[in-house]
N, C-alpha and C positions, 0 to 999 in steps of 0.2 A: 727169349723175348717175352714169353708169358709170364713166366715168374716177374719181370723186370714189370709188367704191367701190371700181376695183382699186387706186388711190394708197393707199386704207386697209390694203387685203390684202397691200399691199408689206411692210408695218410687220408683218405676223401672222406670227409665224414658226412651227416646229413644239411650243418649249415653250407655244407659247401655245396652239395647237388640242389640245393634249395636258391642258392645266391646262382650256379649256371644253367639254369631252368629260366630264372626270372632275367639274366644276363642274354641266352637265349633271345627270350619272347620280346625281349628290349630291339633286339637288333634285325628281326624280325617285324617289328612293327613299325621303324623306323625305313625298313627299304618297301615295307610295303604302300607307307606315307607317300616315299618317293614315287611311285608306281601311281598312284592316285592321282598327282601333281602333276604326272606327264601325260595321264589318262585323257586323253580327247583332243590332245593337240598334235601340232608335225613336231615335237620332242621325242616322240615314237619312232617313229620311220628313221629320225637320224640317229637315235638310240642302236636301231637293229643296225645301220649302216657300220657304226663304230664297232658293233660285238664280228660285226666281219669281217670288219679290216683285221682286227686286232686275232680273231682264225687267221687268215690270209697268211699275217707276218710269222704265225709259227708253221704252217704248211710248209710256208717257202723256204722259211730254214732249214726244217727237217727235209726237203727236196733239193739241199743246196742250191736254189734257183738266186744265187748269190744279188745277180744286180736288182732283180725283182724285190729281193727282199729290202735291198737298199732302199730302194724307191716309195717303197711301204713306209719304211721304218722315218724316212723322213716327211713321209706324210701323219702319220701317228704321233711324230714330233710337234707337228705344225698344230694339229688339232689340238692337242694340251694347251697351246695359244690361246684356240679358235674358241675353247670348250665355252667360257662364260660369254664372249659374244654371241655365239649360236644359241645356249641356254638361256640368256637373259629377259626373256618374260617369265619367264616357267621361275627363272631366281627371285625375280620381284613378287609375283603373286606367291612364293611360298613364303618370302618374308611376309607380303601383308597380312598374309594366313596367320600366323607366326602371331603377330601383332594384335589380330584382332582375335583369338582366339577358335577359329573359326577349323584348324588346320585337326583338331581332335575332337569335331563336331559332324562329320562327314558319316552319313550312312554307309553301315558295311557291305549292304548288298543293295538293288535295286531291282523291284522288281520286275517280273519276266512282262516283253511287250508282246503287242498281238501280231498279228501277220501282218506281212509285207502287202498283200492284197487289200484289204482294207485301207491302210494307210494310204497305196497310192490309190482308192477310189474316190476316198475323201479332199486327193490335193487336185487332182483332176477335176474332179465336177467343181470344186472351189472356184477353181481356175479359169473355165468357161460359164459358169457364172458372174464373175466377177469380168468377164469378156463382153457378155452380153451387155452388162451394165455401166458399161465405161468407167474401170477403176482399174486403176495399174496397181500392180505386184510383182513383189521380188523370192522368190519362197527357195530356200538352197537346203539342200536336203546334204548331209554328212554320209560320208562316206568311212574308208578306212582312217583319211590323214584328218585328226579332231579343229575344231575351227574355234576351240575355247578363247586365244587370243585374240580372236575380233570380237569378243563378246565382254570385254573390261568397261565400255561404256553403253552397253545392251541394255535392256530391262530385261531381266531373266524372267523365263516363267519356265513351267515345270505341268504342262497339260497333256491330253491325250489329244492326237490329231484329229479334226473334225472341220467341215468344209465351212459352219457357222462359225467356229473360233476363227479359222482363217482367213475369211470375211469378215469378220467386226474390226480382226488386227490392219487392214488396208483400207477397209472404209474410210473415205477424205473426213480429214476434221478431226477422227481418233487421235487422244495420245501416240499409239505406235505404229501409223500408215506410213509415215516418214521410213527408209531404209527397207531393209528384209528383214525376213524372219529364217530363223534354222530350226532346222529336225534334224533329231536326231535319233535312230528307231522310229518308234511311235509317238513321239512327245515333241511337243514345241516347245525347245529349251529357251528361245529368246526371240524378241522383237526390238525393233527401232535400232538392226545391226548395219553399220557403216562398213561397207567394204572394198576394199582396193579397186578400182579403175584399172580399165586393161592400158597398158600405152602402145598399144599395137593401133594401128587405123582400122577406121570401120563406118561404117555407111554413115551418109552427116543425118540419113532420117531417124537413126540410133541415138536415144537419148544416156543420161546416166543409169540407168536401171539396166539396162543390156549393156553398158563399160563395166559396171559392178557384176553383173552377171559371168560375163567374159572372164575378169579380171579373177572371179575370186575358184573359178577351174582351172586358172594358169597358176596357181601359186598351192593350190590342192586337189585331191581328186573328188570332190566334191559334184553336183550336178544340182542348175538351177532353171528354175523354170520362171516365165518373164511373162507379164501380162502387161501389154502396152494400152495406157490411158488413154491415147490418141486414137490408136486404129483399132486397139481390140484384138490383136495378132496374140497369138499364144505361140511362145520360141522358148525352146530348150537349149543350153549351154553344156559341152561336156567338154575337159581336154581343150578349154578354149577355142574351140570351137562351135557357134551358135547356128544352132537351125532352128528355121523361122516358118512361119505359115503352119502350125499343126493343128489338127484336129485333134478331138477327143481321142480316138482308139490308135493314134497313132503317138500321141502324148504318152500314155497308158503303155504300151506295147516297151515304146523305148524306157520308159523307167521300171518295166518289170527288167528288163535286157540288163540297164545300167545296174540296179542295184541286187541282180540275184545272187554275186558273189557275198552278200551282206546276208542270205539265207544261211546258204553255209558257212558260213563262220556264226552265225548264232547270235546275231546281233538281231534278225527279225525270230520270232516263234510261227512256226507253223498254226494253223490252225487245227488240222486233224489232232497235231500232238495236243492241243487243252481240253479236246473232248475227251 
């Protein structure tokens, strides 16, 4: 087998390790394009779902769990259907990408945000601020599953969180008070976000702002926090589930809870770690 492998390497000369170097880095930056494209949305989650099915079906084999594997294999079937239905914003936006050039413009890295603590101090005092002063807000903070698709008619922005910015963006009369805004880490990726309505029932004193609230933790794991223009009520949504009536340290408290899994995985930076 060696000889038969350097007789081959005889034949390899330098245009050739030159041409699968750059053939390589070609195919290489093309799945890492992909990766980019699915980066921030629920494309992920059913990403990892499929790479487990498709374990699953050689597990089973290899354990002769015969009907099981049946069962798989025509589910795996179904999905090659399913694949561009499921895919299909994530397909559009790569063509528009495509289109407008914008798909080889993308920064490589981003960088590193600050602590989780700060962030929630700023959306907090935002929030009973904006309580005191009778101005509703919708503020939806990301989580693991990314919210990029409600964001194709957003006005993007790209700032560091701060309770002023997040006050100017719901202040009545502003361009962007209309809808929510999302965080994502540390940064206000967008305002004036329209998002899904829950169609579950829920109290008639509940306006659009807590349907949108509700609605957009049933369809992500996502967490939004609700400042009602009427009453002034600060409510947090998790899991589609809303609880209403909070106080500051109790606001505070539950979104350090909610989003400490978002430490460890290294999407917030510690603080000690920049010193």
């Amino acid at each position: 087998m060696y000889s038969y492998l350097l007789e081959q390497l005889g034949f390899f000369t330098l245009q050739d390790a030159v041409l699968a170097v750059i053939d390589i880095a070609l195919v290489a930056y093309f799945f890492y394009k992909i990766y980019t494209l699915i980066r921030g949305t629920r494309a992920v989650q059913l990403l990892k779902g499929i790479i487990v099915l498709l374990i699953l079906v050689s597990v089973t084999q290899w354990a002769r769990l015969y009907t099981v594997n049946w069962l798989l294999v025509q589910i795996r079937t179904m999905l090659i259907v399913a694949l561009p239905v499921v895919f299909q914003p994530e397909l559009r936006r790569a063509l528009e990408q495509i289109g407008r050039g914008k798909i080889f413009t993308r920064a490589l890295f981003k960088p590193p945000g600050e602590s989780i603590e700060r962030t929630i101090e700023e959306v907090v005092d935002a929030c009973f601020d904006m309580s005191r002063e009778g101005i509703g807000a919708l503020i939806v903070i990301e989580r693991e599953t990314g919210l990029e698709e409600y964001m194709e008619e957003a006005v993007r922005l790209d700032a560091l969180v701060s309770k002023e910015l997040l006050k100017n963006i719901f202040t009545p009369g502003s361009p962007l008070h209309d809808g929510a805004c999302i965080i994502r880490g540390d940064r206000v990726v967008g305002a004036a976000v329209f998002l899904p309505f829950t169609q579950n029932s829920v109290a008639v004193e509940l306006g659009s702002r807590h349907r949108a609230a509700i609605g957009i933790t049933q369809v992500s794991d996502a967490i939004s926090v609700v400042v009602s223009e009427e009453t002034g009520i600060v409510s947090m949504a998790e899991n589609g589930r809303l609880i209403r009536g909070l106080d500051a340290k109790t606001l505070k408290d539950k979104l350090i809870e909610g989003l400490e899994a978002q430490r460890v995985s290294g999407l917030f930076v510690r603080e000690d770690s920049q010193s």
